[in-house]
C-alpha positions, 0 to 999 in steps of 0.5 A: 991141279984143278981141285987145288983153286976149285975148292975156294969159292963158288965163283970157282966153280962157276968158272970151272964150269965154263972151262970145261965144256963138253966134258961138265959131267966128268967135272960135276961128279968131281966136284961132288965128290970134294964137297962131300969130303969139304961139307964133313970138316970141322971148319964152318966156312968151309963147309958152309962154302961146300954146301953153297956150292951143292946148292948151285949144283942142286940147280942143275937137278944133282941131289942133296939131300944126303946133306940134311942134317949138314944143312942143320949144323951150317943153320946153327952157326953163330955167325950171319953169313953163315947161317943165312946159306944153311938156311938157303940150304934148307929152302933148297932140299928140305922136304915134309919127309925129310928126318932131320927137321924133327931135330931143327924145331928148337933152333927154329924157336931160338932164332924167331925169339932172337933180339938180332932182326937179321937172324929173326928174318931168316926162319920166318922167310924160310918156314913157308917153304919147310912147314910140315902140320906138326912143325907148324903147330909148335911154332905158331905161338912163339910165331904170333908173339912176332905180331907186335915186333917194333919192326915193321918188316918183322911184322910183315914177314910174320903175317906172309909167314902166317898164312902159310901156316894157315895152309898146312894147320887151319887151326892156326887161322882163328887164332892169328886172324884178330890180330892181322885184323887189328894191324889192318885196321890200324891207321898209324900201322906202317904200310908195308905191313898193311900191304902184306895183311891186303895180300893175305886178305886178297888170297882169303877173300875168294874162298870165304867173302862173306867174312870180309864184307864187313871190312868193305869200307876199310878196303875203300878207303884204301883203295882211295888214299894208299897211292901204292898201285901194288895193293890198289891191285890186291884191292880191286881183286878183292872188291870183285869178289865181294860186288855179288855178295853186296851189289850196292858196292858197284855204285861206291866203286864207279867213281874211283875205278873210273878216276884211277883208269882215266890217270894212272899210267901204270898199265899193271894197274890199268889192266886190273881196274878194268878186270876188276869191273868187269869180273865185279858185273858192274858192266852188266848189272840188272840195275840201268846206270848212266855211268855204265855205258860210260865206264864201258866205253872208257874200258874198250878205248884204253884197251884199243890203245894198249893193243894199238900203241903198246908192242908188248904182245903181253898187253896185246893178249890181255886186252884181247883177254879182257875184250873176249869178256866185254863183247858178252854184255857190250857187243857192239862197242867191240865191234867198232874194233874190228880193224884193230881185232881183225889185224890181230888175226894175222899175228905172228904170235899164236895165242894172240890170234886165238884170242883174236879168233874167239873175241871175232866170233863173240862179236860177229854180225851179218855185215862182217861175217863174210869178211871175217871168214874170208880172212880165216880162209885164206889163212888156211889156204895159205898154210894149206899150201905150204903143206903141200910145198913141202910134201911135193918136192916136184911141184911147179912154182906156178901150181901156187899162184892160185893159192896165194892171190889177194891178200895171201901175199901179205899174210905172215909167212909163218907156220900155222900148227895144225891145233891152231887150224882145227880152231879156225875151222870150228870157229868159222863153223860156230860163227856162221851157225851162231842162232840158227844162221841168223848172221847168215844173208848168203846161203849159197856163200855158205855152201861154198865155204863148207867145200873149201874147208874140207879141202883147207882140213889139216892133218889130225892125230886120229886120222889113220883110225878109220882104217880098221873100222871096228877093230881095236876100239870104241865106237866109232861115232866117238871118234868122229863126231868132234872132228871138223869134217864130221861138222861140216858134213852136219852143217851141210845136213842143216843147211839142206833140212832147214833151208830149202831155198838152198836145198838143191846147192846143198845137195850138189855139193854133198853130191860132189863130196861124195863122188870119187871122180871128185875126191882128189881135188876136194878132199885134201892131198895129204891126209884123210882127214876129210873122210868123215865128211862122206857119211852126212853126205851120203845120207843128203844125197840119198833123202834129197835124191831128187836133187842130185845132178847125176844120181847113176854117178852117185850111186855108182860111188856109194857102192865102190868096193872101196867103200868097205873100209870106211867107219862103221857110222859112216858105211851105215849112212852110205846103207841108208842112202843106197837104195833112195839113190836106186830108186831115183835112179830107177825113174831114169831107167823107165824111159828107155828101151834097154832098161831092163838090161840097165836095171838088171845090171845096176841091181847085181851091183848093188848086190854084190857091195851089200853081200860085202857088208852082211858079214861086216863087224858092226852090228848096225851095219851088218842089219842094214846090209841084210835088209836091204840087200833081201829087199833088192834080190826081190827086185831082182828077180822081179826083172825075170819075166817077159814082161816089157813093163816095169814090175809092181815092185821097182815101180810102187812098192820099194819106193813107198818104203822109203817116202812119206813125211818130210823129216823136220829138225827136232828139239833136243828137248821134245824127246822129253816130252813125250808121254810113255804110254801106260802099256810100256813097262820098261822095268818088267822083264820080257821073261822071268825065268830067262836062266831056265830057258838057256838051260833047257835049249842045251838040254834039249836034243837038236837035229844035226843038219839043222844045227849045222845050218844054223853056224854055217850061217852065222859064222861062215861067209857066203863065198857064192860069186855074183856072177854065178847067182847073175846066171841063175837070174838070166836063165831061159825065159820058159825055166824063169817063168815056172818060178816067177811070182808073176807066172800063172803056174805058181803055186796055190796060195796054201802051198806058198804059205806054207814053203814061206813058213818053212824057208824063214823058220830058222831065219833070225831077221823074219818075224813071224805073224801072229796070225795066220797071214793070207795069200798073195794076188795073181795076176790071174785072179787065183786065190786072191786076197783082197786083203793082201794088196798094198794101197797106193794113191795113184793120183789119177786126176792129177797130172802125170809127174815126169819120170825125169826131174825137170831141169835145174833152176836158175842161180838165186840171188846172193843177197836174198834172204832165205827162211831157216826152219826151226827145230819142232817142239810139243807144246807152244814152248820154243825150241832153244837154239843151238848153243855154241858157247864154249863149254864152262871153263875148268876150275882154277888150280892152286899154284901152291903144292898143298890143298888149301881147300880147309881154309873154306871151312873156317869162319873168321867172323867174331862170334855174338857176345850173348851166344859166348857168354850164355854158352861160358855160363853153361860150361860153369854150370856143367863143371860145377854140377860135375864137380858135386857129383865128385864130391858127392861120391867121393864122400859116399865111398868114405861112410861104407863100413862092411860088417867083420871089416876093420876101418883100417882096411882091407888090404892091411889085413892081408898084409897081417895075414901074410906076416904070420907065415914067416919065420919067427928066427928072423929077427928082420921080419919081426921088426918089418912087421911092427914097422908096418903095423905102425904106419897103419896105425 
C-alpha cells in the first residue's frame, strides 16, 4: 500500500522517509526500484516526476547515472516544467565521460537559439557544470551570438557562461573577450551584465594584470558611482592586483576607499576595502604619504570595533586575519590593541585564538612580553591539568589548587586540542627569541619559563618512537628536531652559549632537567614527550660543567642503564658529556683521602654504560662509546700504582682534551665563506681502481684464526662482566706493578713500540703513524723521549686555582640587562638574525575542479594595427606567389609531349591495347569499344 501514494510526488517521498525511520535503507532500495520501472514509461510527467525523485535520492549519495540518457528524453520535453528537471538532472549526474552528452549537442544548440527566454536560461545555467572541450567547441559560436540578446539577464548568464567555457577551450577567450569588453565599457549597458562582465574580469584579472591595466580608469569610475557593494568588492580585489603593476594608482584610490570605509555599513564591504589596501601595499609603499598613516589608523579602528562590538566570531576572525597583515608595516598601532587581542586568546573559538596567537607575537615588545607569555602559560597549565584529572581518577581536589590559581579560574573551561598547545609552546618560543632576544629584559625569567613548559608539553603523535632508537627508521634527528622540547633544549643551549650573565642559571636548569631524581616532577606525567629535552641538555651540563651544583648527581644520570633506550642523537650528546662531567667530577676527588677508591669506583661505572653502547646500532654512537670508553680504561688502569698522587693522565692529559677556546655561536652563512684550500680535491677519487682492490683481498689467502678475530669482533658483543675486568684492575699491588706504564721494570722503548704496533694492527679505529713514532718517558729516565712529552701551561706564577669551584654567586637582579653574544661571521659583513617568520605560504588552490593554469598564457591585449596589416600584406603576397608557381606548373605539365606518344595520352592507348584481345563474336565489345574511342576523341 506503501508504493500506491509513494509514487505521486516528491513530497511523498520525503514524507516517506520521515515515516520510516530506522528502516530508510529497506524504503530507498524500494523506491528505486519504482523509479526504475516509472523513469521507463511513455508518460513524460511521470517519468520526469521519478527522475526528480532519483535526483532528491542522488543527494544522499545513490547512483543515477544509468538514467543518463532518460535524463536526455526528460531534457527534450516540449513543456518548461519538464525540461527544467531534465536539466536539473543533468546538472546532478552528467560527467565529461559521460556517452550520452555526444548525443545532446543539437538539442543543446536548439535551446540556446530558442526565442522563448526561459528555455534559453536553461542550457546556459547548466553548461558550466557539463562543458567537455569539444562540446565547448561546438557550442561557443551559437553561445556568442547571445551576446547581443535584447535581454539583460540573457547577457548576462552568457558572459558566466563563457568563461566557463574559457576554463575547458582557452581558444574560446580571444574570440569572446572583444565583446565582453564592449558590454563593459558600455555606459548605457544594464548593470547586471556590467556586474557579471566585473566577475569575469576580477577572476582574469590575478592570472594575466597586465592586460587589464589599460581598463583601470573604467574600473575607477565604477567603483565611484555603481552604489552596488557586490561589484565595489570585485573591484577593489581587482584594483589590488593591479596597484604593483601601476604604483600611481595607490594615490587615485586613498580618497575613495577611505570614504567608502568611513560610510558604508555593509561590513562585507568594509572588510574588502581594508584587505584591498593592505594586499594593494598602499599601507606600506617606498613613497611617504601623509594620507598613509591616516588610512592605517582608520583601518585598525574599524577593525577594533568589529572584534569589539561585532559577536559574529566570522568578523572577529577576519579582523584579526587582516590586523596579522597590518602589525608588518604598522606595529605599533596594533599594539595599542592589545586588550582587545589578549581577550581573543582565551576565546572559546580555536581558530580565533591562533589567529590572536600569531597577531600576539607579530606585535609583541619588551614591555608585554612577559604579559603575554604569562597568559599563554596558564592556559597550558590549565589544560595540563585537566589532563591530569582525567588519567588520574584517585587525584585529590586539593592536588589542583596550585594549578588553578590566579587567573586560571577565569579562563574558559573548555578543552584545548593538543595541536592548539604544540602552537602556543612554539609561539612563546619564537616570541622570546625574536632578534636575538631582544624583547627579552629578564633572562633568568626566561629560564624559568623553558622549565614550566617542559612540564606544561601535551602529548604528541610521535611520542612512543623514541622507544626503538634506530630501528624501523629514519634518522633520528629527523624526528626530533621540530618538536617543542627539542626547541627548548636549544633555547636553553642558547641562552647558556650567548649570555653569560645567565649562564650558571642556564646550566642548572639543564642540570635539573637532566637529573632523574627530577624527571617525575619536571617532565610531564603522562607522556614522553619531553624526552628530547635531555640531549641539549646533556651537552650544557658536560660544556659548562664548572657550573653544575652537584656534577657526581649529574653524572650519576648520564650514565643510568636507562639511558640506553634513548635516541640515537640524544645518546650522542649524552656521550659527549659524559667524560667533561668526569673530569669536573674528578677535581672534586683530589681533595680527599679516599679518592682513589671513589675514582676507581666511578670509572668502572663509566665503563660499564660505555661497554652498553660499543655495540649500539647507530654508527655515531657506536664511535663515541668506543673512544671514549679506550680513553677511560687508560684511566683506569692508571689508578693501578702505589702511588697516592693523582696520575698524570686523570690529572692533565684527559682534561687537556677537552678544553681550549670557548665555543662561540656561528653564522649560517660563515660556512660558506670559507676558502677550500687548493690541496683539497673533492672530486678526485682516493683510489682508481677501487674494484680491483675488493677483488683481490677475496682472492687473496687470509690466516684462519685472524679471520676469526676479525668477525668476532665486529659481530660478537663483548659478554665479559665488569666485575671480572673490576678484579683483573684491583689485583695485588707486586702483580700490577710489573704491568703498570709507571713501574721501572716496563719494557724498553723498542719493545713497547713494537707490541703497541702488533695490538693495534688489526684495530680499525687506530691510525697508524706515518713514521716511526718514539718512545714513551719514564719515570726513571729510561729511553727517554724529549719529543714525546705533552706540553702543558702549568701556570707556576699564577695562583693555584682551587680544585672545588667556589660557591654560587648571589641571584642577579630581574631587570638588568644582560649582553647577548652575536653569531660570528668572516668579513665585516653582520651576521643575520635568526628568522622566526613563518615560512612562505602555500599556493593558493582553484576551488574549481579543472586546471585553469591555460588562461595564463593567453594574451587579450588588441594586437598593433601596423604589425596586422604588414603581417595580412605578407600572407597576400605568399598566397599569390603560391598561386603562380601552381600555375606555373600546372602549364609546364600541359607543353610536355613525349616522342611515340599520342597527345590523347597514355592511358587510352592502353585501353586500345586491351580492346584487341577480346573476342571479335561479341557484338557488346565492339560497340564498348567505338563508345570509347569516341569520348577520346
Amino acid at each position: 500500500m506503501e508504493s500506491l501514494w509513494f509514487e505521486k510526488s516528491l513530497y511523498d517521498l520525503i514524507q516517506g522517509l520521515r515515516s520510516n525511520k530506522g528502516n530508510e535503507e529497506e524504503f530507498i532500495q524500494a523506491s528505486l526500484r519504482e523509479c526504475k520501472i516509472e523513469i521507463k514509461t511513455q508518460d513524460m510527467d511521470k517519468k520526469a516526476t521519478a527522475l526528480l525523485k532519483l535526483v532528491y535520492l542522488e543527494m544522499f549519495g545513490y547512483d543515477m547515472s544509468w538514467a543518463s540518457f532518460n535524463v536526455l528524453e526528460v531534457m527534450s520535453s516540449q513543456k518548461y516544467p519538464q525540461k527544467r528537471v531534465g536539466y536539473l538532472g543533468a546538472v546532478q549526474s552528467f560527467r565529461p565521460d559521460t556517452e550520452v552528452l555526444m548525443l545532446a549537442t543539437n538539442m543543446l544548440k536548439k535551446d540556446i537559439v530558442s526565442p522563448n527566454i526561459p528555455n534559453l536560461s536553461l542550457p546556459l545555467a547548466a553548461l558550466p557544470h557539463i562543458l567537455t572541450p569539444s562540446l565547448a567547441m561546438s557550442l561557443l559560436p551559437d553561445i556568442l551570438s547571445r551576446l547581443s540578446h535584447s535581454s539583460p539577464a540573457v547577457r548576462k548568464k552568457t558572459i558566466v557562461c563563457l568563461y566557463r567555457i574559457a576554463l575547458v577551450y582557452p581558444d574560446a577567450l580571444k574570440l569572446a573577450w572583444p565583446k565582453i569588453k564592449e558590454h563593459l565599457l558600455d555606459d548605457q549597458e544594464d548593470t547586471s551584465v556590467t556586474s557579471a562582465a566585473i566577475n569575469v574580469v576580477c577572476e582574469l584579472g590575478w592570472r594575466r594584470p597586465h592586460d587589464f591595466l589599460p581598463l583601470a580608469p573604467r574600473f575607477f569610475e565604477l567603483l565611484v558611482d555603481s552604489g552596488n557593494n557586490w561589484m565595489a568588492i570585485k573591484i577593489i580585489k581587482l584594483f589590488a592586483t593591479l596597484t604593483p603593476l601601476e604604483p600611481r594608482l595607490t594615490r587615485k584610490l586613498l580618497r575613495p576607499l577611505t570614504n567608502i570605509i568611513q560610510t558604508t555599513s555593509a561590513m562585507s564591504l568594509l572588510y574588502e576595502c581594508i584587505n584591498g589596501i593592505i594586499q594593494g601595499g598602499i599601507l606600506d609603499g617606498d613613497d611617504s604619504l601623509q594620507e598613509r598613516d591616516e588610512v592605517a589608523t582608520l583601518c585598525v579602528s574599524k577593525l577594533r570595533g568589529m572584534i569589539v562590538i561585532d559577536s559574529d566570531p566570522n568578523l572577529k576572525y577576519v579582523a584579526l586575519l587582516a590586523l596579522n597583515r597590518i602589525v608588518a608595516s604598522h606595529p605599533m598601532l596594533v599594539a595599542m590593541q592589545q586588550d582587545v587581542i589578549m581577550d581573543c586568546l582565551d576565546d572559546p573559538d580555536i581558530s580565533i585564538r591562533l589567529q590572536a596567537l600569531d597577531l600576539a607575537a607579530g606585535m609583541v615588545t619588551s614591555d608585554i612580553l612577559q604579559e603575554v607569555v604569562n597568559r599563554l602559560i596558564d592556559q597550558l597549565r590549565l589544560a595540563s591539568s585537566q589532563d591530569a584529572s582525567k588519567t588520574e581518577a584517585l587525584a585529590h581536589p586539593d592536588d589542583e589548587e596550585p594549578e588553578v590559581k590566579g587567573s586560571d579560574s577565569n579562563l574558559p573551561s573548555i578543552n584545548l586540542p593538543n595541536d592548539y598547545r604544540t602552537e602556543v609552546a612554539h609561539r612563546i618560543l619564537d616570541m622570546c627569541a625574536q632578534n636575538n632576544y631582544s624583547e627579552i629584559a629578564d633572562f633568568e625569567w626566561y629560564v624559568g619559563v623553558l622549565i614550566q613548559l617542559v612540564r606544561l608539553l601535551p602529548p604528541s603523535s610521535t611520542e612512543d618512537a623514541w622507544l626503538e632508537p634506530g630501528v624501523g627508521g629514519p634518522d633520528p634527528w629527523n624526528i626530533t628536531k621540530d618538536t617543542p622540547a627539542f626547541r627548548i633544549g636549544s633555547e636553553i643551549r642558547n641562552i647558556a652559549v650567548r649570555v653569560k650573565g645567565v649562564r650558571a642559571e642556564a646550566t642548572q636548569a639543564a642540570e635539573a632537567l637532566v637529573l632523574l631524581d627530577n624527571r617525575p616532577i619536571l617532565f610531564p606525567a603522562t607522556s614522553n614527550v619531553g624526552i628530547d629535552v635531555l640531549g641539549p641538555c646533556a651537552w650544557v651540563s658536560g660544556e659548562f660543567a664548572d657550573q653544575l651544583r652537584s656534577p657526581s648527581r649529574t653524572l650519576q644520570s648520564l650514565i643510568d642503564s636507562s639511558n640506553i633506550s634513548l635516541p640515537a642523537g640524544t645518546l650522542q650528546l649524552f656521550l659527549q658529556a659524559i667524560p667533561k662531567v668526569f673530569i669536573q667530577v674528578n677535581r672534586g676527588f683530589e681533595t680527599k683521602e679516599s679518592w682513589k677508591s671513589e675514582m676507581t669506583l666511578l670509572l668502572a661505572r663509566v665503563v660499564e654504560f660505555l661497554e652498553g653502547l660499543a655495540d649500539h646500532p647507530d654508527l655515531d654512537v657506536q664511535e663515541r662509546a668506543i673512544e671514549f670508553l679506550e680513553i677511560l680504561r687508560l684511566g683506569a688502569e692508571s689508578l693501578n700504582s702505589e702511588t697516592e698522587q693523582v696520575p698524570f693522565l686523570l690529572q692533565s692529559v684527559i682534561p687537556s682534551l677537552f678544553t681550549g677556546l670557548e665555543l662561540n655561536p656561528v653564522a649560517i652563512t660563515a660556512q660558506k665563506k670559507v676558502v677550500l684550500p687548493p690541496e683539497l680535491r673533492l672530486d678526485e677519487p682516493f683510489n682508481e681502481d677501487l674494484p680491483g682492490l675488493f677483488q683481490n683481498l677475496d682472492n687473496s689467502p687470509h690466516d684462519a684464526s685472524q679471520h676469526h678475530v676479525l668477525q668476532n669482533f665486529y659481530y660478537l658483543p663483548d659478554y665479559t662482566p665488569v666485575s671480572q675486568k673490576s678484579a683483573i684492575e684491583f689485583t695485588p699491588a707486586e702483580v700490577q706493578l710489573e704491568s703498570s706504564y709507571q713501574g721501572s721494570d716496563y719494557l724498553a722503548p723498542s719493545d713497547r713500540r713494537r707490541e703497541r704496533k702488533e695490538r693495534y694492527r688489526d684495530d680499525p679505529f687506530y691510525i697508524a703513524p706515518l713514521e716511526p713514532t718514539s718512545g714513551v718517558s719514564t719515570p726513571n729516565n729510561e729511553g727517554l723521549d724529549l719529543d714525546a712529552i705533552p706540553i702543558v701551561d702549568l701556570k707556576l706564577d699564577d695562583a693555584p686555582q682551587p680544585a672545588i669551584r667556589s660557591a654560587p654567586k648571589p641571584r642577579r637582579g630581574a631587570s638588568r640587562r644582560m649582553e647577548v653574544a652575536g653569531d660570528e661571521t668572516f668579513g665585516n659583513e653582520e651576521a643575520p638574525l635568526p628568522s622566526n617568520a613563518p615560512g612562505s605560504a602555500a599556493n593558493k588552490r582553484s576551488l574549481l575542479q579543472i586546471d585553469s593554469s591555460n588562461l595564463g598564457q593567453f594574451s587579450l591585449q588588441e594586437d598593433d594595427p601596423i604589425i596586422a596589416a604588414e603581417e595580412d600584406a605578407d600572407m597576400r603576397k605568399a598566397m599569390q606567389n603560391v598561386e603562380k608557381m601552381r600555375l606555373r606548373m600546372q602549364r609546364t605539365s600541359e607543353r610536355i609531349e613525349l616522342e611515340g606518344i599520342p597527345a590523347e595520352g597514355t592511358l587510352v592507348k592502353k585501353k586500345k591495347k586491351k580492346t584487341k584481345t577480346q573476342d571479335p563474336d561479341q557484338p557488346g565489345a565492339e560497340k564498348k569499344k567505338k563508345k570509347k574511342k569516341k569520348e577520346v576523341n
